[in-house]
TIGU-406435 format. One record per residue (C-alpha): residue number from 1; z, y, x. Coordinates in pm, 1 decimal, always signed. Each point is the difference from the previous one (the first is absolute). Layout:
+-----+----------+----------+----------+
|   k |       pz |       py |       px |
+-----+----------+----------+----------+
| NUM |        Z |        Y |        X |
...
+-----+----------+----------+----------+
//
This chain:
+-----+----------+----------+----------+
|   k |       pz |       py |       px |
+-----+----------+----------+----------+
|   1 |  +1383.0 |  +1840.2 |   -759.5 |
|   2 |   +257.3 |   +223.4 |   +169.4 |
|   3 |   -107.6 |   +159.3 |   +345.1 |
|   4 |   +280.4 |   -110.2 |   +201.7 |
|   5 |     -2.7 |   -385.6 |   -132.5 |
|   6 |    +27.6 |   -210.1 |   +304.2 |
|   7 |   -333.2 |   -243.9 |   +103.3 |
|   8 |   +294.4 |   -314.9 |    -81.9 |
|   9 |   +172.9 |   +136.6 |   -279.6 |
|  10 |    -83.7 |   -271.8 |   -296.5 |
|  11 |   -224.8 |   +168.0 |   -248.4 |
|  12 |   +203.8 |   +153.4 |   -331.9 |
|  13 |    -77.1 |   -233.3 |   -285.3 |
|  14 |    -35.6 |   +248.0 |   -250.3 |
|  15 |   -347.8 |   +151.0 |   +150.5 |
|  16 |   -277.7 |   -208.1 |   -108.1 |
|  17 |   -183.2 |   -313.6 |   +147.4 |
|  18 |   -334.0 |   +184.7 |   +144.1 |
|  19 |   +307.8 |   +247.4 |   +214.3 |
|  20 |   +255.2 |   -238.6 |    +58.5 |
|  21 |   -319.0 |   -164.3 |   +184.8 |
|  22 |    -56.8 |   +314.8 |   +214.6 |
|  23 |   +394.8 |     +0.9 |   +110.6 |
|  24 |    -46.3 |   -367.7 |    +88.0 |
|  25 |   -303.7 |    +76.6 |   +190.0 |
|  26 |   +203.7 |   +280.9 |   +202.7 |
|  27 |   +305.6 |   -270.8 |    +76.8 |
|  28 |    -42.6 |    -75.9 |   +416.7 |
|  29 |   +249.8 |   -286.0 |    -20.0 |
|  30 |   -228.9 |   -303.2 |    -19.7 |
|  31 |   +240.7 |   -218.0 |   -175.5 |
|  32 |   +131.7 |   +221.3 |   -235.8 |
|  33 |   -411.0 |   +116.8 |   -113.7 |
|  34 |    -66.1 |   -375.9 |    -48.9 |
|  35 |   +342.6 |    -20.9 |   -222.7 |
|  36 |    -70.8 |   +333.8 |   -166.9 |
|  37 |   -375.0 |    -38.7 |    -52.4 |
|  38 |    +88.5 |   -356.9 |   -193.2 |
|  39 |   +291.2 |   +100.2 |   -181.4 |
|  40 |   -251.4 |   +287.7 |   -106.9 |
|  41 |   -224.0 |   -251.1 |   -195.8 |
|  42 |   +248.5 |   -148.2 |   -142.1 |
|  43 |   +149.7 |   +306.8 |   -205.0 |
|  44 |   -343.6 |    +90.6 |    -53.7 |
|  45 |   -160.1 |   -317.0 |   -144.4 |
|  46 |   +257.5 |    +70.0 |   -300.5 |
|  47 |    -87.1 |   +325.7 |    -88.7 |
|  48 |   -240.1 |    +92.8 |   -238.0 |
|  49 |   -331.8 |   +146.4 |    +47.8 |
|  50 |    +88.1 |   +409.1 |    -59.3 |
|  51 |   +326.2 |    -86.2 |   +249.6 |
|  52 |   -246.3 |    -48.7 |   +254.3 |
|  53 |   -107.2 |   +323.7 |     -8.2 |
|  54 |   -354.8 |    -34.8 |   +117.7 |
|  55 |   -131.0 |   +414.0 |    -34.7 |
|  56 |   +313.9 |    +94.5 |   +169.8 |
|  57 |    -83.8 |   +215.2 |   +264.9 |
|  58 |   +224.9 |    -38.2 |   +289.3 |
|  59 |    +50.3 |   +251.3 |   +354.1 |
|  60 |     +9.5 |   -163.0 |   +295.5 |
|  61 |   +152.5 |   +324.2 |   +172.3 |
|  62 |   +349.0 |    -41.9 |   +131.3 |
|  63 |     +9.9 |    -52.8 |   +351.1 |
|  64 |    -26.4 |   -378.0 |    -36.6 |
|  65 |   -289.5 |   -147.2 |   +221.7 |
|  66 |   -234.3 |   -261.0 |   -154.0 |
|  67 |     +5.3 |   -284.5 |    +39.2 |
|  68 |   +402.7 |    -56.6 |   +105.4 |
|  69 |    -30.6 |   -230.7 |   +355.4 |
|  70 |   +313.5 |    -85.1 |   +203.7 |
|  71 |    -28.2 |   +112.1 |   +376.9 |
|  72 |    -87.6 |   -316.0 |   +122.0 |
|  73 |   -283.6 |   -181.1 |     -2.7 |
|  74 |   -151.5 |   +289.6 |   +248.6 |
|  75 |   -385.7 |    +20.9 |   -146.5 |
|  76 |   -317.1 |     +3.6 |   +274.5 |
|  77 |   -329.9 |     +0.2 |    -50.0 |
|  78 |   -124.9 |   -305.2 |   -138.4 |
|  79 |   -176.3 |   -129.4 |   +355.0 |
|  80 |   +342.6 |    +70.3 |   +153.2 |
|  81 |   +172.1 |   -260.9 |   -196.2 |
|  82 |    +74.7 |   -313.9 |   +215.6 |
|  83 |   -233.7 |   -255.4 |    +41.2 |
|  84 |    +74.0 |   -296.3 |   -157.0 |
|  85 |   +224.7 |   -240.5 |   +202.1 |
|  86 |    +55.2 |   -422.9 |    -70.0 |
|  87 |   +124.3 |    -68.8 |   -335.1 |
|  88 |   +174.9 |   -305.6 |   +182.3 |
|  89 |   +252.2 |   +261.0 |    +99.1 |
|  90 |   +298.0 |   +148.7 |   -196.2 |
|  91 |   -141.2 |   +318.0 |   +186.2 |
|  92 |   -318.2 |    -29.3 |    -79.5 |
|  93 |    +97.5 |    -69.1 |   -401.0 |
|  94 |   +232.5 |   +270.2 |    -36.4 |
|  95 |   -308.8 |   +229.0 |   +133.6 |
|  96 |   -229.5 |   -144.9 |   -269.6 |
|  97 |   +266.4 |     +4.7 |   -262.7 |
|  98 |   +105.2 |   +336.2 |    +62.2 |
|  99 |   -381.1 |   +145.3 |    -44.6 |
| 100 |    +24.4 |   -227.8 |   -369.5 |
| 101 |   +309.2 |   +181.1 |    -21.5 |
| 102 |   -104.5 |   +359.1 |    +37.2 |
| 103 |   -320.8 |    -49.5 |   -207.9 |
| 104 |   +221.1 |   -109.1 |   -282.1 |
| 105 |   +228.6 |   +351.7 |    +61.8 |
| 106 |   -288.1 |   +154.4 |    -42.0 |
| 107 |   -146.4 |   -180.2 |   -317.5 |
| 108 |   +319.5 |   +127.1 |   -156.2 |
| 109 |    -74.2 |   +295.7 |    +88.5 |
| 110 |   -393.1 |    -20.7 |   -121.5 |
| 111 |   +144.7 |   -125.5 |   -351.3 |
| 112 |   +301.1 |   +255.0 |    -61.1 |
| 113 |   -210.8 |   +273.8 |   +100.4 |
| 114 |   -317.2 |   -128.7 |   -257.9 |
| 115 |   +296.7 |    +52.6 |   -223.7 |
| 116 |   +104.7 |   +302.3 |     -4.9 |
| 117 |   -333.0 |   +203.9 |   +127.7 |
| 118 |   -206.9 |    -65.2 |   -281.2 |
| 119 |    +59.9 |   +167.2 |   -336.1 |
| 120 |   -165.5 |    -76.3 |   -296.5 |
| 121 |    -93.0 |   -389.7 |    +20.0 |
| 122 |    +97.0 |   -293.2 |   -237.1 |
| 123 |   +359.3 |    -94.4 |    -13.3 |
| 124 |    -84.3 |   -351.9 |   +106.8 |
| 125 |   -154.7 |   +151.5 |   +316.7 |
| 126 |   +357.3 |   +120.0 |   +118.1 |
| 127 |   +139.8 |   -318.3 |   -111.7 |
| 128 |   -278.7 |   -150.3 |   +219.1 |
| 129 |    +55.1 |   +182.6 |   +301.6 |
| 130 |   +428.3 |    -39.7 |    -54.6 |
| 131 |    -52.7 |   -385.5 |    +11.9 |
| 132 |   -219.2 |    +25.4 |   +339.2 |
| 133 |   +293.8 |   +224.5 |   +104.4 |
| 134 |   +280.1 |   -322.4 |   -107.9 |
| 135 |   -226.0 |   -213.3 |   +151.2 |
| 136 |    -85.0 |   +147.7 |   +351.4 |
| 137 |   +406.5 |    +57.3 |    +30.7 |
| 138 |    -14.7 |   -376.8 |    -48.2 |
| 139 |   -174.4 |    -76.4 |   +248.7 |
| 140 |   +119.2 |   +320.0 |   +250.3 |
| 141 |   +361.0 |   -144.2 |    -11.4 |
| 142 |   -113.2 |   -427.8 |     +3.1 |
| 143 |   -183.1 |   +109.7 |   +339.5 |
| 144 |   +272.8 |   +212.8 |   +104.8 |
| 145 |   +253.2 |   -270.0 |    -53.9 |
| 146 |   -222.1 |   -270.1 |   +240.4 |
| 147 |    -50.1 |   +264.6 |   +235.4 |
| 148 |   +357.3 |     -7.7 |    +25.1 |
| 149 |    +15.1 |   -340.2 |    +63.6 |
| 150 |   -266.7 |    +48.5 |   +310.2 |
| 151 |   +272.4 |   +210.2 |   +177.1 |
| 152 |   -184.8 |   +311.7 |   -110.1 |
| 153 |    +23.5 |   +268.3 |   -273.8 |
| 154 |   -242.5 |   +251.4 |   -175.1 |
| 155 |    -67.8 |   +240.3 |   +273.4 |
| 156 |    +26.3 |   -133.2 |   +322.3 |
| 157 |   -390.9 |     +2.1 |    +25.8 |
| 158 |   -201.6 |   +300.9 |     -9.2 |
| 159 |   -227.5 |    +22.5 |   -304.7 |
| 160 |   -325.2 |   +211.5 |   -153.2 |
| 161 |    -61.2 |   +202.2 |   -275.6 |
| 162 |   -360.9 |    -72.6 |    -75.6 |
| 163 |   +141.9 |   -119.4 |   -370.5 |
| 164 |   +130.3 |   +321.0 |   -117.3 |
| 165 |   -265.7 |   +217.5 |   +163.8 |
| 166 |   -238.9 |   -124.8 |   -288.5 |
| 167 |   +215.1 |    +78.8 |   -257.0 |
| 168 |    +55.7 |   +374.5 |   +126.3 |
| 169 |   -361.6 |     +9.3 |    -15.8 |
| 170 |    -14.6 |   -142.7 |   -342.9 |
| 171 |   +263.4 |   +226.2 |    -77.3 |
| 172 |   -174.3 |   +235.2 |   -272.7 |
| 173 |   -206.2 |   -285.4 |   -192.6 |
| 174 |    +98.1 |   -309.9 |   -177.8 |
| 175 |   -268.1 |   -135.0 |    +10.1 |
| 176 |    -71.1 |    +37.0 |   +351.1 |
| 177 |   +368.7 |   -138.3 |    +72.6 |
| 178 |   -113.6 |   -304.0 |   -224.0 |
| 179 |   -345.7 |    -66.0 |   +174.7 |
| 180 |   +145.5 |    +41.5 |   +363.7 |
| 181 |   +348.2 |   -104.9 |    +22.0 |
| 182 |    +60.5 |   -364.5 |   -217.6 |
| 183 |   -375.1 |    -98.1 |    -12.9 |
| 184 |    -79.5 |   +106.8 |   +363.5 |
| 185 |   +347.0 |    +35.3 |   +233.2 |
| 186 |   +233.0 |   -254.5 |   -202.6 |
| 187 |   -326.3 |   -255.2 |    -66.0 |
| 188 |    -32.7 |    -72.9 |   +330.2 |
| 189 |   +336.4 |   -181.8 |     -2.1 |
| 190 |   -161.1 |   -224.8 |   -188.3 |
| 191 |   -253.8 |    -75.1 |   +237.0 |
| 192 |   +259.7 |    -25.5 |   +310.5 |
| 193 |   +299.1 |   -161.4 |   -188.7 |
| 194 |   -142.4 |   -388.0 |    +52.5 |
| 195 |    -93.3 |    +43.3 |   +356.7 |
| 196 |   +375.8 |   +147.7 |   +102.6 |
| 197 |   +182.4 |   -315.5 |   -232.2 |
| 198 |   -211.2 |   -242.9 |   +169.2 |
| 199 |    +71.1 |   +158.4 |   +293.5 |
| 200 |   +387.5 |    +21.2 |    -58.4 |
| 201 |     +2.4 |   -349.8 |   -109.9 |
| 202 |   -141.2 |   -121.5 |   +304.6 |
| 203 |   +267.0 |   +146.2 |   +191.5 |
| 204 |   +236.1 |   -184.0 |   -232.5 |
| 205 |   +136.1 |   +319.7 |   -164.7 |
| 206 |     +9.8 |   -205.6 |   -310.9 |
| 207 |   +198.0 |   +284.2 |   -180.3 |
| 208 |   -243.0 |   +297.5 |    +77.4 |
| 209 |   -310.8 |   -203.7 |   -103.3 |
| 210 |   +210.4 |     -6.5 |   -312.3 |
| 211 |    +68.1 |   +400.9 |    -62.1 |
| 212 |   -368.0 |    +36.9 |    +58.6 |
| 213 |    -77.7 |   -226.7 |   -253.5 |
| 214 |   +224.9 |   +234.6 |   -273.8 |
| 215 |   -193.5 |   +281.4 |   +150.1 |
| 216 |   -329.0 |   -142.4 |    -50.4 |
| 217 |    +51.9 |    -99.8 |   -365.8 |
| 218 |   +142.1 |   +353.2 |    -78.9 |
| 219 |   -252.7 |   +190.1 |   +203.2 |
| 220 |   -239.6 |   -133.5 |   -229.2 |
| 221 |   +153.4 |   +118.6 |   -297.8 |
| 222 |    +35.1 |   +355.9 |   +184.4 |
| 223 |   -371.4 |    +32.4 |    +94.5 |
| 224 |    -62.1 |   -133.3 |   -399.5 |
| 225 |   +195.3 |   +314.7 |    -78.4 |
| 226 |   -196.2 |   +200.7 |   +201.4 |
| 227 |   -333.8 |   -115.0 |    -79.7 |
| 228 |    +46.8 |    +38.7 |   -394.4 |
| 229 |   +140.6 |   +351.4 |    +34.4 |
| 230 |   -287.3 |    +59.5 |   +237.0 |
| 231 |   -298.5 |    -98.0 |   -311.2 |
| 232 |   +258.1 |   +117.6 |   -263.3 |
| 233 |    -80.0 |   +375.5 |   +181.6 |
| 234 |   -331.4 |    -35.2 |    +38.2 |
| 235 |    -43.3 |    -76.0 |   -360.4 |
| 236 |   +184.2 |   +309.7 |    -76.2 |
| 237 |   -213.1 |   +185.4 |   +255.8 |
| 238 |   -320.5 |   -199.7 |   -114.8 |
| 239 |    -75.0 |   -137.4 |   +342.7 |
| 240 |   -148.6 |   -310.6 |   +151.6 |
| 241 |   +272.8 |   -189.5 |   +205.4 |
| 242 |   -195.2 |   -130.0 |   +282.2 |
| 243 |   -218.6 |   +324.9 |    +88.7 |
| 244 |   +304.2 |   +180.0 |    -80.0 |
| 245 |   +186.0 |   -193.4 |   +279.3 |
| 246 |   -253.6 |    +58.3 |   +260.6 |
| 247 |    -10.8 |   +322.2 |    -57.7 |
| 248 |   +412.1 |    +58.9 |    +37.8 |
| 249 |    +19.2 |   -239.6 |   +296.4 |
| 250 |   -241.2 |   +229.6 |   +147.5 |
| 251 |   +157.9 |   +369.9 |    -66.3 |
| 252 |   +350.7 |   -107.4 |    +81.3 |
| 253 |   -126.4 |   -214.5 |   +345.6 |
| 254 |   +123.4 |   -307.6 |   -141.5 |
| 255 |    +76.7 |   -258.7 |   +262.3 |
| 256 |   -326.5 |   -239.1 |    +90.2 |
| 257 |   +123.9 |   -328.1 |   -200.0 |
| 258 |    -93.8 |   -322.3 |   +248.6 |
| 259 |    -26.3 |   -390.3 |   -109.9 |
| 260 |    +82.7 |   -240.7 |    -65.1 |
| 261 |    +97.6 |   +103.3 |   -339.3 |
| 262 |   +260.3 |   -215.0 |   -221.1 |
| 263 |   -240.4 |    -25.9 |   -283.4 |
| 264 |   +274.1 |   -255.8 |   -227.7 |
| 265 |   +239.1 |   +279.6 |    +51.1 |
| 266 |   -214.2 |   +272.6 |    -62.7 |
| 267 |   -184.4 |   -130.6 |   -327.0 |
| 268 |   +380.7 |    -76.0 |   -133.0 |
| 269 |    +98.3 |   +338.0 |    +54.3 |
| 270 |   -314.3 |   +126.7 |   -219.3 |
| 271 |   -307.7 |    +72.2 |   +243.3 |
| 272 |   -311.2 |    -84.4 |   -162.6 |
| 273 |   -312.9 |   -178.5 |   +139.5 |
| 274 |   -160.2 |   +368.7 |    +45.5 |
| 275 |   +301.7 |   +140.6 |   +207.4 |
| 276 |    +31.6 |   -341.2 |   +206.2 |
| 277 |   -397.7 |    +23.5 |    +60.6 |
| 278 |    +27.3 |   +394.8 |    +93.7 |
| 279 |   +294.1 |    -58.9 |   +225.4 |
| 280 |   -130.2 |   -291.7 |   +189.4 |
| 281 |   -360.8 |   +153.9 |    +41.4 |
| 282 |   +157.1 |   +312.2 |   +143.7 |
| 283 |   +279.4 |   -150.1 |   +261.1 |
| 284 |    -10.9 |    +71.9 |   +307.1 |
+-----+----------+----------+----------+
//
């Protein structure tokens, strides 16, 4: 990647999947990421498998600053975030749209960088991680395009970063980025994504309820993806999921997971009866 590419520029088409990922990843236009990052799988899901160049090893160096973010939303500390105000408000919608919003920015982000960080795995792991790219842009720009309608635009809210601080944690192991961010940070959308439809239903924001139910279905496909590339490591490693688990949640100060859990959603998306008995007997 030249050193003096700008964060926007559209990546060149002739570098390969895994670092056309990393130059979507560095984009700060929101819009253009989510148009870049699907157009991305696309191309990629008709290359072969040696086109997706899965031992290249690629430099991050350059200048550019990861992960690209516009200037606005302005992030706070995660207590500093407004409180949450009456969904029978345009106001108070736009607010809880535009905190959807951002965590679907950052799932993006999450997916693109999975991508292009970690040399060496299957080639249907990048195509994995390229279609929960395609499919967070999805849902980025369908929640951008209602929060237009609320008088509002991705932004105008202040936000936190508590999603991509796991992942620079996670940054050095695979298998830690598997355990902690789709089976721990991105699971617990399953778990809240019923309670905010019924919620946005009941306010009669009819068309919301129905984004979050896209979300829902695809989230579960994106924490499937994450917990079979989670045991698929292990194997390799020769290590016992569920002790294994405990023990990363613990090192990396994984965030306390609370109930109710959604435990439909989560045995679709590939928890077993072990996980679900382990995560429920240590909630907080």
């Amino acid at each position: 990647m030249p050193e003096k590419t700008p964060a926007t520029a559209l990546p060149d088409p002739s570098l390969s999947p895994r670092h056309r990922a990393l130059v979507v990843l560095c984009m700060t236009d929101p819009r253009e990421k989510a148009g870049a990052a699907r157009a991305l799988y696309r191309d990629a899901m008709a290359l072969s498998d040696g086109a997706l160049r899965a031992d290249e090893a690629i430099d991050a160096d350059g200048g550019h600053i990861i992960p690209g973010r516009p200037e606005r939303p302005v992030l706070v500390a995660p207590q500093s975030v407004e409180r949450r105000r009456s969904l029978h408000t345009a106001a108070g919608r736009a607010a809880m749209i535009h905190a959807l919003c951002h965590i679907e920015f950052n799932a993006i982000n999450l997916a693109l960088d999975a991508v292009w960080r970690f040399a060496g795995m299957p080639p249907a792991y990048y195509r994995d991680w390229l279609r929960v790219a395609d499919e967070e842009a999805l849902h980025f720009t369908l929640l951008a395009d209602h929060l237009g309608t609320l008088g509002a635009a991705y932004g105008d809210f202040p936000a936190h970063n508590s999603l991509w601080e796991m992942t620079g944690k996670t940054a050095g192991d695979v298998l830690a980025r598997m355990a902690l961010v789709p089976r721990t940070l991105e699971a617990r959308g399953l778990d809240a994504s019923p309670p905010v439809r019924a919620r946005l239903a009941g306010a009669g924001d009819h068309a919301a309820a129905a984004i979050i139910d896209i979300i829902l279905r695809d989230e579960v496909g994106h924490v499937a993806i994450g917990n079979h590339w989670y045991r698929w490591l292990c194997a390799q490693r020769k290590l016992e999921p569920v002790a294994t688990y405990a023990q990363l949640a613990e090192q990396y100060r994984a965030p306390k997971l609370r109930g109710p859990f959604n435990l439909e959603a989560r045995r679709a998306a590939g928890f077993d009866e072990d996980e679900l008995a382990w995560l429920e007997a240590s909630a907080g």
